[in-house]
C-alpha positions, -999 to 999 in steps of 0.1 A, spaced: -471 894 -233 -494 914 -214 -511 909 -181 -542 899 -193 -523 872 -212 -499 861 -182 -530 861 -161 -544 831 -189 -514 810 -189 -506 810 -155 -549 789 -157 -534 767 -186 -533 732 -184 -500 729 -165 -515 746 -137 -548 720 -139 -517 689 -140 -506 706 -106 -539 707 -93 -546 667 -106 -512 655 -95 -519 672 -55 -548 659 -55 -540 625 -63 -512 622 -43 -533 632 -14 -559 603 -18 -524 580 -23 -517 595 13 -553 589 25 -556 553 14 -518 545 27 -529 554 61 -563 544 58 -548 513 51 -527 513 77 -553 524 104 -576 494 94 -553 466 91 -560 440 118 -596 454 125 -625 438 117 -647 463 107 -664 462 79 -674 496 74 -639 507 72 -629 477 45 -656 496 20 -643 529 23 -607 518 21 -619 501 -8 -633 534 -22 -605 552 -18 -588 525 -33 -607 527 -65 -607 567 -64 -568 568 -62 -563 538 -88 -590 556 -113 -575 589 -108 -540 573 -118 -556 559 -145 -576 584 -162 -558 618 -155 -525 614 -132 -503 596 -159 -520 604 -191 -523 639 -187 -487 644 -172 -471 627 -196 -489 644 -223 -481 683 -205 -442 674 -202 -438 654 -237 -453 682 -256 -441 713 -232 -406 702 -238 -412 690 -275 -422 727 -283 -400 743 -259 -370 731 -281 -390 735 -314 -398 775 -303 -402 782 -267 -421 814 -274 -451 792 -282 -453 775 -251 -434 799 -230 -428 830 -239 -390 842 -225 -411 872 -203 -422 844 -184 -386 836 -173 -392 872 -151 -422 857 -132 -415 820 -131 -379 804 -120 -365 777 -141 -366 755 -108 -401 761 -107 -404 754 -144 -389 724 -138 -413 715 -109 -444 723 -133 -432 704 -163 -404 678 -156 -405 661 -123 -445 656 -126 -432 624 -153 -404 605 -129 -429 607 -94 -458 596 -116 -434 566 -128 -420 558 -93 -458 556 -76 -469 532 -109 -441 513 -102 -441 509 -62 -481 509 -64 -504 485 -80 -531 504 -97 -562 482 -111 -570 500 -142 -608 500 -157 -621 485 -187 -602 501 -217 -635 514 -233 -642 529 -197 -613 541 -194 -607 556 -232 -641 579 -227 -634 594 -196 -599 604 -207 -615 619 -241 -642 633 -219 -613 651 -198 -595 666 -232 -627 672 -251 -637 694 -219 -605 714 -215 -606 723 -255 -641 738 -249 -622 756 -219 -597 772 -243 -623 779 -269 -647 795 -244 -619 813 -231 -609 828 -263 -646 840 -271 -643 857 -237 -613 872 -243 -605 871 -277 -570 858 -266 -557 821 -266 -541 805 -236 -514 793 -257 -494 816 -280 -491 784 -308 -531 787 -310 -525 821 -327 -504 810 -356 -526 790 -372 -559 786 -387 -590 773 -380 -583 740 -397 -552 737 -384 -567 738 -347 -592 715 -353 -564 693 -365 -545 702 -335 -573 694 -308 -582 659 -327 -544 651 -324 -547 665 -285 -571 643 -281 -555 612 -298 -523 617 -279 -539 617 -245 -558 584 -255 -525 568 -267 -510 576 -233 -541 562 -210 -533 529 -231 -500 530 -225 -499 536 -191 -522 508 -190 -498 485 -207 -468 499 -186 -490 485 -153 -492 456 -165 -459 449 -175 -448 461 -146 -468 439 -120 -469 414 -143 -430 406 -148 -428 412 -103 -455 389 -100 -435 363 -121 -403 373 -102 -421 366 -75 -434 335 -83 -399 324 -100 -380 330 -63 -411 307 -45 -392 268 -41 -407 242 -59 -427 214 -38 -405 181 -34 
């Protein structure tokens, strides 16, 4: 791999999942003190932009937070073990730790997991919701495909070994994937505050 090629990986979509996941984790932080800072007050003011932030952080989750990282680790790993060369080239392993391989394309799935399930997230309308996550993948595949006009190189070796058919095939399927993991994500919410709320509800003693 040369440096013009390192320097197009090291832009590829796990390095957007680090950008999405540091932002949303710092408007988790924001609304957690926000939230904090306004409880007691009476200001109205400050109940609308919590509830913005609110919204922001629980759309964010939503939309790119889980689907997105659980689509980079599931198919990182999936072709990692298949042929690692077309995800990650071993020259890589020269540049990039495995610790910090790990921190790029494993741990993103068990904090994602552990703020759904600590954190309530109100999810929008599944139709809402489905075309802003296609939106998000339909954009990044004009990304790689302007990219590759540009440069004439893909940012992904596996691009390189197939044909055009094949990669429309393979950026439909992108595309489908991401969609299957906004719904369940969706689905694992509600399960999740679903069966505490009945816990919940289940613990409360009954009226005499």
């Amino acid at each position: 791999m040369d440096a013009d090629r390192f320097a197009l990986f090291s832009r590829c979509l796990q390095a957007l999942l680090l950008v999405i996941q540091a932002v949303f984790f710092g408007v988790c932080v924001l609304t957690d003190l926000s939230s904090l800072l306004t409880k007691g007050g009476e200001s109205q003011e400050q109940e609308r932009q919590l509830r913005k932030l609110i919204s922001l952080r629980d759309w964010m989750m939503a939309v790119l937070a889980f689907p997105v990282g659980v689509f980079v680790v599931t198919m990182f790993w999936s072709l990692y073990l298949y042929d690692r060369d077309l995800v990650y080239p071993r020259l890589l392993d020269s540049f990039i730790p495995q610790w910090l391989n790990h921190g790029m394309h494993t741990t993103v799935l068990p904090f994602i997991l552990i703020e759904m399930r600590t954190t309530h997230h109100q999810y929008p309308s599944r139709i809402c919701g489905l075309v802003a996550v296609c939106s998000f993948a339909v954009g990044y595949v004009l990304w790689m495909c302007w990219v590759h006009h540009v440069t004439g190189v893909w940012v992904y070796p596996l691009l390189e070994h197939i044909g055009s058919i094949a990669k429309v095939v393979f950026f439909s399927s992108l595309t489908v994937l991401i969609s299957i993991f906004y719904v369940l994500g969706e689905i694992l919410n509600s399960y999740i505050w679903d069966s505490s709320r009945c816990g919940v509800e289940g613990n409360k003693p009954k009226a005499e």
